[in-house]
ZATORKE-672191 format. One record per residue (C-alpha): residue in one letter; y, z, x. Coordinates in Angstrom, 2 decimals. Layout:
<residuo A Y Y Z Z X X>
...
# end
This chain:
<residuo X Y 2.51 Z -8.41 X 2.04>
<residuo X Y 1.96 Z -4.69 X 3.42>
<residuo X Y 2.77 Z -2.07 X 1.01>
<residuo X Y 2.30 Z 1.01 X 3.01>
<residuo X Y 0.43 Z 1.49 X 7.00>
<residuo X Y -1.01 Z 4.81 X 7.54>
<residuo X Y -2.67 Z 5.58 X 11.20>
<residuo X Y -3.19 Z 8.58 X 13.31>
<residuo X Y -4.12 Z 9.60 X 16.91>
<residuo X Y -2.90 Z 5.85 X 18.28>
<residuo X Y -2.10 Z 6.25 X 21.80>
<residuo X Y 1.81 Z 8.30 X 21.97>
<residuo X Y 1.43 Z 9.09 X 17.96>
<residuo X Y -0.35 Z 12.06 X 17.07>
<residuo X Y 0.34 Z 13.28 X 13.38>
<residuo X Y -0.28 Z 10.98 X 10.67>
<residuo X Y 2.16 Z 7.89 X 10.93>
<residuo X Y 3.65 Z 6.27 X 7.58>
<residuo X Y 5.31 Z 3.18 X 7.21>
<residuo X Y 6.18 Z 1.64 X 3.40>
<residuo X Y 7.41 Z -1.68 X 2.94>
<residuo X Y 8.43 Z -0.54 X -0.72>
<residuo X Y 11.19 Z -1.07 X -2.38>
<residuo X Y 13.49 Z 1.44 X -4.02>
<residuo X Y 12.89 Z 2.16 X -7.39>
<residuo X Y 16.73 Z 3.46 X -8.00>
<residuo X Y 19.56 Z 0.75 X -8.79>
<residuo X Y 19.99 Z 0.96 X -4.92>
<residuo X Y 18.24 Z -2.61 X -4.96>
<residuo X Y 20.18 Z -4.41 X -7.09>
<residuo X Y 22.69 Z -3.86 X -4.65>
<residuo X Y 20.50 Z -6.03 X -2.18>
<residuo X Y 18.85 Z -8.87 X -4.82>
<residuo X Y 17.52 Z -10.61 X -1.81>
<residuo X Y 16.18 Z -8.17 X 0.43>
<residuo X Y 13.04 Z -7.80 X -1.73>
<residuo X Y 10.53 Z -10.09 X -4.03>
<residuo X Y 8.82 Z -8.84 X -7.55>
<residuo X Y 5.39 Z -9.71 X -7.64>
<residuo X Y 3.54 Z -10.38 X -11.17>
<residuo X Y 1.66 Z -7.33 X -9.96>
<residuo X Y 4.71 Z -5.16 X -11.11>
<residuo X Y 5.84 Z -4.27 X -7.56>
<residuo X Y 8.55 Z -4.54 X -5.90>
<residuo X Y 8.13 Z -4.93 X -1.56>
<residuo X Y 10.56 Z -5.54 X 1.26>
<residuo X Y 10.99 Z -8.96 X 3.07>
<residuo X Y 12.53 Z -7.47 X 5.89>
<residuo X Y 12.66 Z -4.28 X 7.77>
<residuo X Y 13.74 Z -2.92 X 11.34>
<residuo X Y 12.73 Z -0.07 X 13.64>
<residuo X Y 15.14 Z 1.41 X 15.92>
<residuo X Y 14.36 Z 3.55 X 19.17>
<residuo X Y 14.45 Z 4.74 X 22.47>
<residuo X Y 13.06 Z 3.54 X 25.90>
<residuo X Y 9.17 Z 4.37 X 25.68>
<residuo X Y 9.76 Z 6.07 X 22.22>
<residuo X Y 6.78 Z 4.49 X 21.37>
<residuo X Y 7.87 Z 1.05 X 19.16>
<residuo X Y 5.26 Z -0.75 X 20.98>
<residuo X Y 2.63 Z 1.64 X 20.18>
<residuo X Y 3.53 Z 0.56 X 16.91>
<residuo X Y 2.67 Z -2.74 X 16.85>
<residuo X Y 0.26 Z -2.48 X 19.11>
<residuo X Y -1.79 Z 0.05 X 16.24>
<residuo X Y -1.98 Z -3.06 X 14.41>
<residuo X Y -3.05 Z -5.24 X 17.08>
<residuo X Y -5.78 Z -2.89 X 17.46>
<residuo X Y -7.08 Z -2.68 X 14.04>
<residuo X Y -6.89 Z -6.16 X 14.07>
<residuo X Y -9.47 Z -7.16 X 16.99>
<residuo X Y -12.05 Z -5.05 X 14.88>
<residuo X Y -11.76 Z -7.89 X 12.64>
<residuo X Y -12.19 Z -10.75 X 15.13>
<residuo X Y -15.64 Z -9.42 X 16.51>
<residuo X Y -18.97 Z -8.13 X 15.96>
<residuo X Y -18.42 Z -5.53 X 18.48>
<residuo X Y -19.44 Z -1.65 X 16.98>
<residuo X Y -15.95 Z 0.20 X 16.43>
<residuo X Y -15.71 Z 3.48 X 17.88>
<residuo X Y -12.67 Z 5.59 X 19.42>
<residuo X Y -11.47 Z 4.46 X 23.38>
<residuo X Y -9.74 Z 7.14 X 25.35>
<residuo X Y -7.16 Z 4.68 X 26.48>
<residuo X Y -5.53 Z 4.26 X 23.11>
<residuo X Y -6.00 Z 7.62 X 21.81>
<residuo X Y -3.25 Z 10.01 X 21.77>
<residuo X Y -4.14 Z 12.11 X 25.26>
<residuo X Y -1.64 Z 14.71 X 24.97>
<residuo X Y -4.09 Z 17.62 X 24.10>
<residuo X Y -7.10 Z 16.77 X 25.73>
<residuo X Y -8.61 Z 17.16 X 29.32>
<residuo X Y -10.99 Z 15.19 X 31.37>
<residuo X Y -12.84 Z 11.99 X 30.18>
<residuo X Y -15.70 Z 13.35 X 28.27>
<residuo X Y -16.34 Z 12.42 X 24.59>
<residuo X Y -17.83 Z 15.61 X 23.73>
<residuo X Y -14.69 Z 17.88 X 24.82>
<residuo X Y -12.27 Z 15.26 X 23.49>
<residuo X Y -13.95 Z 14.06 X 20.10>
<residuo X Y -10.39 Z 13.86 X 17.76>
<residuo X Y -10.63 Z 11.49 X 15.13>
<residuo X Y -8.63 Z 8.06 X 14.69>
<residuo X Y -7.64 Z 6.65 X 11.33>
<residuo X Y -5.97 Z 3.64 X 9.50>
<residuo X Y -5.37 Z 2.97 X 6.15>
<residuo X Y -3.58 Z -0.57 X 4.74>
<residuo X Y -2.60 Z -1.50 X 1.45>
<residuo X Y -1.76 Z -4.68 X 1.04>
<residuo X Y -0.24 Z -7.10 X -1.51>
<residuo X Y -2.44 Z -11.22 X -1.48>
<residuo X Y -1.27 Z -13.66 X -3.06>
<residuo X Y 0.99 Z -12.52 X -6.35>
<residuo X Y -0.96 Z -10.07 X -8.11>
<residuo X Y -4.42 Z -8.90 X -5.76>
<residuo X Y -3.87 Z -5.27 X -4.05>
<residuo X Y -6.14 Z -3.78 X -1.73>
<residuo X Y -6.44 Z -0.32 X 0.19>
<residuo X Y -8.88 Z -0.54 X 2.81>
<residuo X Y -8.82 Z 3.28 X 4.81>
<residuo X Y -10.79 Z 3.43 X 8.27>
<residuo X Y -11.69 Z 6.42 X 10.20>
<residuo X Y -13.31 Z 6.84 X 13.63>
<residuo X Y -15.01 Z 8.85 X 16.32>
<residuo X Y -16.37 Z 8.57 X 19.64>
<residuo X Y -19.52 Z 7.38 X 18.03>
<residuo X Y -18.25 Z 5.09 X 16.03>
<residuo X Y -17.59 Z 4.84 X 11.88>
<residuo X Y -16.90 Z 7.57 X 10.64>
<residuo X Y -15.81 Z 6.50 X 7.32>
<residuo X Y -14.75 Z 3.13 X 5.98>
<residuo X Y -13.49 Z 2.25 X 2.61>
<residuo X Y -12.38 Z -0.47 X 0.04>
<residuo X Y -10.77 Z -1.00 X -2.79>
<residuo X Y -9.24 Z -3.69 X -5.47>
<residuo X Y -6.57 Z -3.30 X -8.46>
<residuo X Y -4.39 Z -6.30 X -10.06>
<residuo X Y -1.79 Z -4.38 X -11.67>
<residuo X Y 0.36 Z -1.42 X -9.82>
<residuo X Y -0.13 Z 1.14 X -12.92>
<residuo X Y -3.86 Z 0.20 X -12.70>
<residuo X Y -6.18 Z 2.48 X -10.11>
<residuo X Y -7.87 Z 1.28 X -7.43>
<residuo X Y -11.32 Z 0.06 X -8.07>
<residuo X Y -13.43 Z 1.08 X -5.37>
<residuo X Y -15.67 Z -1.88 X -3.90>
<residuo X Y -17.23 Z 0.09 X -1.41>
<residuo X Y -17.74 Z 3.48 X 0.28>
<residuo X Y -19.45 Z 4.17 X 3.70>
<residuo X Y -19.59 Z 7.80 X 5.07>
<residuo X Y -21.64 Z 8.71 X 8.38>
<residuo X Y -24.09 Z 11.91 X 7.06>
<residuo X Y -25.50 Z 12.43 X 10.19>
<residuo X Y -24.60 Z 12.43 X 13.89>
<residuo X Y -26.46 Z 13.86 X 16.68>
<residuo X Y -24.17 Z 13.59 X 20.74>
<residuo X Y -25.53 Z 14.18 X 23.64>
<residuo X Y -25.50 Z 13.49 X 27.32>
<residuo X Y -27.34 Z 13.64 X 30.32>
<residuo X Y -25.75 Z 15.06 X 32.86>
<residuo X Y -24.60 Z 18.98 X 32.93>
<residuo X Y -21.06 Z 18.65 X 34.62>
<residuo X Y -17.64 Z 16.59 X 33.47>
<residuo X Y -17.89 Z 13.05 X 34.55>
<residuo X Y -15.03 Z 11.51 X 36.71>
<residuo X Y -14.30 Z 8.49 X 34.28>
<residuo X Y -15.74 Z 6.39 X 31.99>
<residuo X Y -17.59 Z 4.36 X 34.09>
<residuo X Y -20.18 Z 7.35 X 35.34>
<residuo X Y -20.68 Z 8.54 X 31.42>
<residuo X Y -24.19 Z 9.15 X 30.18>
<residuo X Y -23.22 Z 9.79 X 26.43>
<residuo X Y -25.26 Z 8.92 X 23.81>
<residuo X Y -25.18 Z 9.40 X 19.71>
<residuo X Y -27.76 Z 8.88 X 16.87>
<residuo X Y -25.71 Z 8.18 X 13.70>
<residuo X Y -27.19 Z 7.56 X 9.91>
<residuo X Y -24.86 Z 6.26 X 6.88>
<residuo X Y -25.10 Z 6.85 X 3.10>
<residuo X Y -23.43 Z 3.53 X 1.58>
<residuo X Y -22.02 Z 3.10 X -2.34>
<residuo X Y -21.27 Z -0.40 X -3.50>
<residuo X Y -19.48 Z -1.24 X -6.90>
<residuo X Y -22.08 Z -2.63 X -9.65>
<residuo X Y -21.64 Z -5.97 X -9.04>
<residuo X Y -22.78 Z -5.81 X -5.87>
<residuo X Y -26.01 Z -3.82 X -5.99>
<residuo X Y -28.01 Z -6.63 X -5.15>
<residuo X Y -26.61 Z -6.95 X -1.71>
<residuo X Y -26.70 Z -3.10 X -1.14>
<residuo X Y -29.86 Z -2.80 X 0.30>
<residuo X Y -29.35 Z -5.65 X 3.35>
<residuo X Y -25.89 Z -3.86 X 4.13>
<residuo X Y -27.56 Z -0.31 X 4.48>
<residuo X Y -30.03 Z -2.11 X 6.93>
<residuo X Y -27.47 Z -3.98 X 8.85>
<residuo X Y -25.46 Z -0.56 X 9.01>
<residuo X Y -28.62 Z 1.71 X 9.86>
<residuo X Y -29.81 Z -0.88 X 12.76>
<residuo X Y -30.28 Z 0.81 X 16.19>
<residuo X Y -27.37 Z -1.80 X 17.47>
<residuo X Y -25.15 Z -1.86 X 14.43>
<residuo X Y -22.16 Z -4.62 X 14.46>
<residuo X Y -19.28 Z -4.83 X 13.29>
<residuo X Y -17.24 Z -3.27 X 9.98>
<residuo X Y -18.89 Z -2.83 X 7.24>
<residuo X Y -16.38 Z -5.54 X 5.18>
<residuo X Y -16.72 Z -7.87 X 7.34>
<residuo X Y -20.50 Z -7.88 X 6.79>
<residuo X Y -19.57 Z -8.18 X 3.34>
<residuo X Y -17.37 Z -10.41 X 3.40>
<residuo X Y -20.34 Z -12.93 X 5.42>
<residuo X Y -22.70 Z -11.85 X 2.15>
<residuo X Y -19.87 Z -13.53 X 0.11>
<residuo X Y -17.65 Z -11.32 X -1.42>
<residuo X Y -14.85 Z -12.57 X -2.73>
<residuo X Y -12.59 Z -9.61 X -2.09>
<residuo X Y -13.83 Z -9.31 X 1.36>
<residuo X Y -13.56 Z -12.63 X 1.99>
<residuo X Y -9.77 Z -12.39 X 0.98>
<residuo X Y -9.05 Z -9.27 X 2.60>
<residuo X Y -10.74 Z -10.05 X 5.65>
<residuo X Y -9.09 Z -13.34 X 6.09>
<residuo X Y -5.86 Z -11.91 X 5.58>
<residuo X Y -5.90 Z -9.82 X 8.45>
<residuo X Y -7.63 Z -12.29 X 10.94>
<residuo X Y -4.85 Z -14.88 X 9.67>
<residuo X Y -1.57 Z -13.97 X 8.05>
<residuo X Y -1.22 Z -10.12 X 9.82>
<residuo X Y 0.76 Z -11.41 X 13.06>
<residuo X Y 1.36 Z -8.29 X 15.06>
<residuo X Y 3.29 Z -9.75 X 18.55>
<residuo X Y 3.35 Z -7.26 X 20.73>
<residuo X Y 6.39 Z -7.41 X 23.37>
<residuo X Y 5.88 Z -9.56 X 26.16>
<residuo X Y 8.27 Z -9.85 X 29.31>
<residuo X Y 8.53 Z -13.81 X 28.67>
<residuo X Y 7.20 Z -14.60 X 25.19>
<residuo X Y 7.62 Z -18.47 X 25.85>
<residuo X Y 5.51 Z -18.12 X 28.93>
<residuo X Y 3.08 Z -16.16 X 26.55>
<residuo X Y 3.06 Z -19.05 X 24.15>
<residuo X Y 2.71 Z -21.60 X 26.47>
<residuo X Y -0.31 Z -19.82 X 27.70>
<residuo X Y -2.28 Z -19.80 X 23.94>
<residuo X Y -0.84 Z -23.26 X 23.03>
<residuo X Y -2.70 Z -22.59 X 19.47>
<residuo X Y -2.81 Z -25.78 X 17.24>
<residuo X Y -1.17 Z -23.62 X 14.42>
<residuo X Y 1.90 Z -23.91 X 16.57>
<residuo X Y 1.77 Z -27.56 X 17.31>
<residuo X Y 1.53 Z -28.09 X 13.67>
<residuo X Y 4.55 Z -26.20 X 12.92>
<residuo X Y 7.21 Z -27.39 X 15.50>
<residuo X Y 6.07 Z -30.87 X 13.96>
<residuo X Y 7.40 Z -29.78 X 10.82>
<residuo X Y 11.11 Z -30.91 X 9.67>
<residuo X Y 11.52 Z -27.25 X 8.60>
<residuo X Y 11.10 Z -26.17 X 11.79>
<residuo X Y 14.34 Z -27.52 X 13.53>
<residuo X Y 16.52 Z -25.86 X 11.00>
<residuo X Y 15.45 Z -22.43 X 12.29>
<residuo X Y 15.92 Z -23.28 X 15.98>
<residuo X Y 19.07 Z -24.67 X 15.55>
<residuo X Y 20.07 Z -21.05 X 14.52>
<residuo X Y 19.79 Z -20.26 X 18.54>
<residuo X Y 22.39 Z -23.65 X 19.63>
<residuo X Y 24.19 Z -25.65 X 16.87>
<residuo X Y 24.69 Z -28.31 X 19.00>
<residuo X Y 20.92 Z -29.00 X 19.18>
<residuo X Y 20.13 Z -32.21 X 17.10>
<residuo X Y 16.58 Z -32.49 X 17.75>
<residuo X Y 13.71 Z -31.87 X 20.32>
<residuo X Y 10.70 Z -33.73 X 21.78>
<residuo X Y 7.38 Z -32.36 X 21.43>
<residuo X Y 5.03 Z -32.32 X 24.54>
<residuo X Y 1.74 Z -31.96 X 22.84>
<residuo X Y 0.04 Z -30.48 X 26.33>
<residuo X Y 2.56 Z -27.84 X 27.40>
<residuo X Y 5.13 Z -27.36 X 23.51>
<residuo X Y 6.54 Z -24.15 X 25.46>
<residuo X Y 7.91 Z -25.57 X 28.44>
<residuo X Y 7.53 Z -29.29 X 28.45>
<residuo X Y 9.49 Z -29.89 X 25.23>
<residuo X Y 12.67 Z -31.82 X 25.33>
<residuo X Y 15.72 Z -30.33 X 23.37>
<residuo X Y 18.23 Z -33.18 X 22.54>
<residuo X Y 21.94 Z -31.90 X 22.58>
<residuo X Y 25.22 Z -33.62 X 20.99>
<residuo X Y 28.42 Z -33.20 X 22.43>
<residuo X Y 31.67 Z -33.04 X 20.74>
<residuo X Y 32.51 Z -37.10 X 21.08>
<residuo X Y 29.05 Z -37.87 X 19.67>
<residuo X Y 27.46 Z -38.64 X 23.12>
<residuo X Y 23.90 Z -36.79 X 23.50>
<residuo X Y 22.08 Z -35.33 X 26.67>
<residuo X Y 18.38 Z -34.06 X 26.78>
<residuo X Y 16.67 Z -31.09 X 28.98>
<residuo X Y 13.60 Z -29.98 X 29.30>
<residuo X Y 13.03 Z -26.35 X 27.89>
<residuo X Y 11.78 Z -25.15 X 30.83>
<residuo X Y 15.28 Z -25.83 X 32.35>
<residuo X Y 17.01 Z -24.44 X 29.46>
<residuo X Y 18.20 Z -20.97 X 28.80>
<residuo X Y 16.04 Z -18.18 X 28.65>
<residuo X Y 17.40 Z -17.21 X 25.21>
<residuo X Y 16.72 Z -20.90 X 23.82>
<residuo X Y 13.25 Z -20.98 X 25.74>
<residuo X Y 12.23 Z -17.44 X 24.11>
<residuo X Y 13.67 Z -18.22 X 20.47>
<residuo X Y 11.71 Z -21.71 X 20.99>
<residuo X Y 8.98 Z -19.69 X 20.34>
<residuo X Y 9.93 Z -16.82 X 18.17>
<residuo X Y 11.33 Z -19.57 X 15.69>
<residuo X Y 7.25 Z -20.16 X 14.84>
<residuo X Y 7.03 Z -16.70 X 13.92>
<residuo X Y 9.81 Z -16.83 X 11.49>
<residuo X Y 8.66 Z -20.07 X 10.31>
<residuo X Y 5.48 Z -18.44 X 9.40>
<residuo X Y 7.05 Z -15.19 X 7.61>
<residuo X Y 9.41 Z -18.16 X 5.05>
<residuo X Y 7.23 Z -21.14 X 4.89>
<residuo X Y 3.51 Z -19.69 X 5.22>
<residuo X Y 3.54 Z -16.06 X 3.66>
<residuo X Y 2.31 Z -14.41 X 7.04>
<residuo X Y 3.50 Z -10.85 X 7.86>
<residuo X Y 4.92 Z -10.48 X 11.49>
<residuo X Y 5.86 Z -7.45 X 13.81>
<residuo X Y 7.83 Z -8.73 X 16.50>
<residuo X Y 8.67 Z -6.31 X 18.97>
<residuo X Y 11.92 Z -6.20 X 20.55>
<residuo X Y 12.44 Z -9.97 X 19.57>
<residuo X Y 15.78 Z -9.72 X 19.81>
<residuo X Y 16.56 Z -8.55 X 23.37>
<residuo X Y 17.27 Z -12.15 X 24.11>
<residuo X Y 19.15 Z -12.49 X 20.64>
<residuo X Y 22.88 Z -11.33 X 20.20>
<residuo X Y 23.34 Z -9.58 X 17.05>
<residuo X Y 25.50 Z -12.71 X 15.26>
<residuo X Y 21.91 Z -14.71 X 15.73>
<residuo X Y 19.60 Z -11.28 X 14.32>
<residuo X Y 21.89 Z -10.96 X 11.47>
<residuo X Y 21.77 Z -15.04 X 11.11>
<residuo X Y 18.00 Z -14.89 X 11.03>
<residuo X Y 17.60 Z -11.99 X 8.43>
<residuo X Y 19.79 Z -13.70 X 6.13>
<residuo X Y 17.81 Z -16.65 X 6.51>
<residuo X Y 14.29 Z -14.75 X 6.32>
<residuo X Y 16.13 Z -12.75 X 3.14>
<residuo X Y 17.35 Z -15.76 X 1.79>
<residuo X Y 14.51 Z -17.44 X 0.98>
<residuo X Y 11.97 Z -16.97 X -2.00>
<residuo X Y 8.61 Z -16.11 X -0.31>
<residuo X Y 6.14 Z -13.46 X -0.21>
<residuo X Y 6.55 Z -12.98 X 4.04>
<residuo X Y 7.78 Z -10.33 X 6.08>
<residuo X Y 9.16 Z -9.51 X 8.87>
<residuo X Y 9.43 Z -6.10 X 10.95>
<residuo X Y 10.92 Z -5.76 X 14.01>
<residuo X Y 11.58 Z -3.25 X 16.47>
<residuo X Y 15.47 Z -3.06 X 18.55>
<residuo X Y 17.21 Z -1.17 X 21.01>
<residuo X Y 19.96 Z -2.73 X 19.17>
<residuo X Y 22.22 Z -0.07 X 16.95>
<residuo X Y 24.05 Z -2.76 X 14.90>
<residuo X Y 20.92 Z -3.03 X 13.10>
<residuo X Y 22.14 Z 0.31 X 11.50>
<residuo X Y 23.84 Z -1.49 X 8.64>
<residuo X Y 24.19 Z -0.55 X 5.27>
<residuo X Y 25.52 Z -3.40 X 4.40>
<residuo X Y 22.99 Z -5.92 X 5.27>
<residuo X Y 19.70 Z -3.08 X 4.73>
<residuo X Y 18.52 Z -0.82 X 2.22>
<residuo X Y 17.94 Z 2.46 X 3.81>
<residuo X Y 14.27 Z 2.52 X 3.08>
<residuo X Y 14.65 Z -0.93 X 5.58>
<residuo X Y 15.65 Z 0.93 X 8.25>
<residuo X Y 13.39 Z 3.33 X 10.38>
<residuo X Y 13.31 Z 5.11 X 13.82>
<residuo X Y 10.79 Z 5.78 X 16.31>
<residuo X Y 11.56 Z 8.81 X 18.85>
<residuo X Y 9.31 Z 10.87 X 20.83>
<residuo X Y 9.09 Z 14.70 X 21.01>
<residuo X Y 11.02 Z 16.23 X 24.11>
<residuo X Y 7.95 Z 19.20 X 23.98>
<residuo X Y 4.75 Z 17.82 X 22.99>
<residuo X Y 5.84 Z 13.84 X 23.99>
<residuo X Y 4.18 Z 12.96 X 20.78>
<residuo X Y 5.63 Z 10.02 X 18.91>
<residuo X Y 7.28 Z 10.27 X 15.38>
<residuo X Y 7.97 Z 7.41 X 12.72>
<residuo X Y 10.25 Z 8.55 X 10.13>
<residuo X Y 13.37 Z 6.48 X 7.36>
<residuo X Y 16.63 Z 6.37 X 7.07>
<residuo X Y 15.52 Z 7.02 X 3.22>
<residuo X Y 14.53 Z 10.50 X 4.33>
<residuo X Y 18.37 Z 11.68 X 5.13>
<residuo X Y 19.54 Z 11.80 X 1.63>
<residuo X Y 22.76 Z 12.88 X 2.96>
<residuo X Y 23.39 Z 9.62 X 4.34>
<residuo X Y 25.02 Z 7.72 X 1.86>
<residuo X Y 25.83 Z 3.71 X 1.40>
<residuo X Y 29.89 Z 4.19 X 1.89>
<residuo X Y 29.07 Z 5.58 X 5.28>
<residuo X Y 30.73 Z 3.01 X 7.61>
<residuo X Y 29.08 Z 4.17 X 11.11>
<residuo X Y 25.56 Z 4.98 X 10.79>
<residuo X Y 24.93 Z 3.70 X 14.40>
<residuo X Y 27.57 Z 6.53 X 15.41>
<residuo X Y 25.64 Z 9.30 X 13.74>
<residuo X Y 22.44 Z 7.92 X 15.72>
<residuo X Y 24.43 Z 7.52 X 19.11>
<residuo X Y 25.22 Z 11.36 X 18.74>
<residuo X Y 21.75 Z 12.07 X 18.21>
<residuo X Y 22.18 Z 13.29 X 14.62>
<residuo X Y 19.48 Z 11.18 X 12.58>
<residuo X Y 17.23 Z 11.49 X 15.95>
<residuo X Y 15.68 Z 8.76 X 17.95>
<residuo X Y 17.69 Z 9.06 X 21.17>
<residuo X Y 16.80 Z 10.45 X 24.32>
<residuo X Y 19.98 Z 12.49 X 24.83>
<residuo X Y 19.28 Z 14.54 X 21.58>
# end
């Protein structure tokens, strides 16, 4: 589970960006026993939260952020800073040395019922610029660091004297060194780490190296985000976007009994469903029964566009109650009426599990106190002057208070932001 997501300089977000999945520690929450789980680790995190903004606000930046610090995860590719995701609105041209800002991420991070980690990341043009790790079991505990790399030395350069059009034409070049501290434990391995991170083609983060040396907190950490981190970016059919990746993980899930009680959510008449094991997303029958007990069946690809899409998001929400995963979905429910969103938070909420689920909306119902904490609500807008991106909580308008009826009314006028009328 994600206790708190730091970033900075991601594409339309400029400042640094923080998002907490904590809960309140005021008698706010008892008002709301099922929106959150206590972990033995003495913490207490959200199982649900929502993100409401604007067209091109920037709520897919958002999720993409994650995305992105995600794929340096999945390979052994060198991580350094791309112009096309950094936040462009101050610089000029394409070359590095004119346009070196940094880019950083930081995740803590809740495993299993008592194991917190805070791994920070920071980056450059020429790559690492610092990357760090850390472990505690108990909240009141600190954070035992399990490693600390820091670049001491970086020499740029480039060949040619004048701008270059694009990326494609550019000649620069660094020479980078890196002082490394490992916890005591792990002395022993310090010394093929430094030469792995000192090579003239260095790969890859420095945790995941670890984690391949053995580590059992890398390992962990490292698997987490490859495997239960499940940021979906928006897609303009998800279904056909399913369809296309047809992972076994899915396969295995719409097998599972469990499964049909979430997708009936979408249709009550639907009884049942026939899995096509080459083509799940749009070959799969969906068995209806009418109101004298007779049944029909239709392929999915024939169906609705709202059962076809929830087909698929149903796996997703699956994952968050059955399997512990973490998912962004983004704008999942622009195919879902509110009656099915608030159906499927109540069902997410009212299970025990140690999931989440964040999602972004153009949808202003979600601005509920009844249903959300206001530290579960958030809203992305973007900067009339500098078109920057900003990420800020309902928790930081203490004025707003829980007898307030018509929160979405106060947002519609532009009061709490996140409109592009204000």
């Amino acid at each position: 589970m994600i206790l708190n997501y730091k970033f900075e300089n991601f594409m339309s977000f400029r400042e640094n960006v923080e998002f907490s999945m904590l809960a309140p520690k005021s008698k706010v929450k008892n008002r709301f026993p099922n929106n959150y789980i206590t972990s033995e680790a003495g913490i207490d995190l959200l199982k649900t939260a929502v993100i409401v903004g604007e067209n091109a606000g920037g709520k897919s930046n958002f999720v993409r952020s994650l995305f992105y610090l995600q794929s340096f995860f999945a390979g052994t590719a060198e991580p350094k800073l791309y112009r096309n995701i950094l936040n462009t609105n101050y610089s000029s041209g394409f070359c590095p040395l004119k346009n070196d800002i940094p880019q950083s991420f930081e995740l803590e991070i809740l495993m299993g019922k008592s194991s917190l980690y805070l791994y920070q990341l920071k980056l450059d043009v020429a790559g690492i610029v610092k990357e760090t790790f850390s472990f505690k079991n108990q909240a009141k505990n600190k954070y035992r660091q399990i490693f600390t790399l820091t670049r001491n030395h970086c020499t740029k350069s480039c060949k040619k004297e004048k701008d270059c059009a694009d990326y494609n034409n550019c000649h620069f070049q660094t020479a980078t060194a890196y002082s490394l501290t490992v916890a005591e434990t792990e002395r022993e391995i310090k010394r093929p780490l430094e030469k792995a991170i000192n090579a003239d083609k260095a790969t890859g983060l420095t945790i995941t190296k670890l984690a391949l040396l053995g580590n059992e907190h890398a390992l962990a950490f490292t698997d987490w985000i490859k495997n239960d981190l499940c940021p979906e970016a928006n897609m303009i059919n998800y279904d056909l976007y399913k369809s296309m990746r047809n992972e076994e993980d899915d396969l295995r899930i719409l097998h599972d009994e469990r499964y049909l009680d979430i997708f009936r959510m979408v249709d009550s008449s639907i009884i049942d469903f026939n899995i096509d094991a080459e083509k799940p997303f749009s070959k799969t029958t969906i068995v209806r029964q009418k109101k004298d007990g007779s049944t029909f069946s239709r392929e999915l690809a024939q169906d609705s566009s709202g059962v076809r899409e929830f087909f698929a998001w149903a796996v997703q929400i699956f994952k968050v109650v059955y399997e512990n995963k973490v998912v962004f979905a983004d704008e999942m429910d622009r195919v879902l009426n509110p009656v099915l969103s608030d159906r499927v938070i109540s069902f997410i909420c009212g299970k025990k599990h140690y999931g989440q689920f964040i999602f972004t909306t153009h949808n202003v119902l979600h601005l509920d106190l009844k249903n959300y904490m206001k530290e579960q609500i958030y809203f992305i807008t973007k900067d009339t002057e500098t078109l920057d991106s900003e990420l800020y909580s309902l928790a930081d308008f203490p004025e707003i208070r829980y007898e307030t009826t018509k929160i979405y009314e106060f947002y519609m006028k532009g009061i709490l932001g996140g409109t592009a009328v204000e």
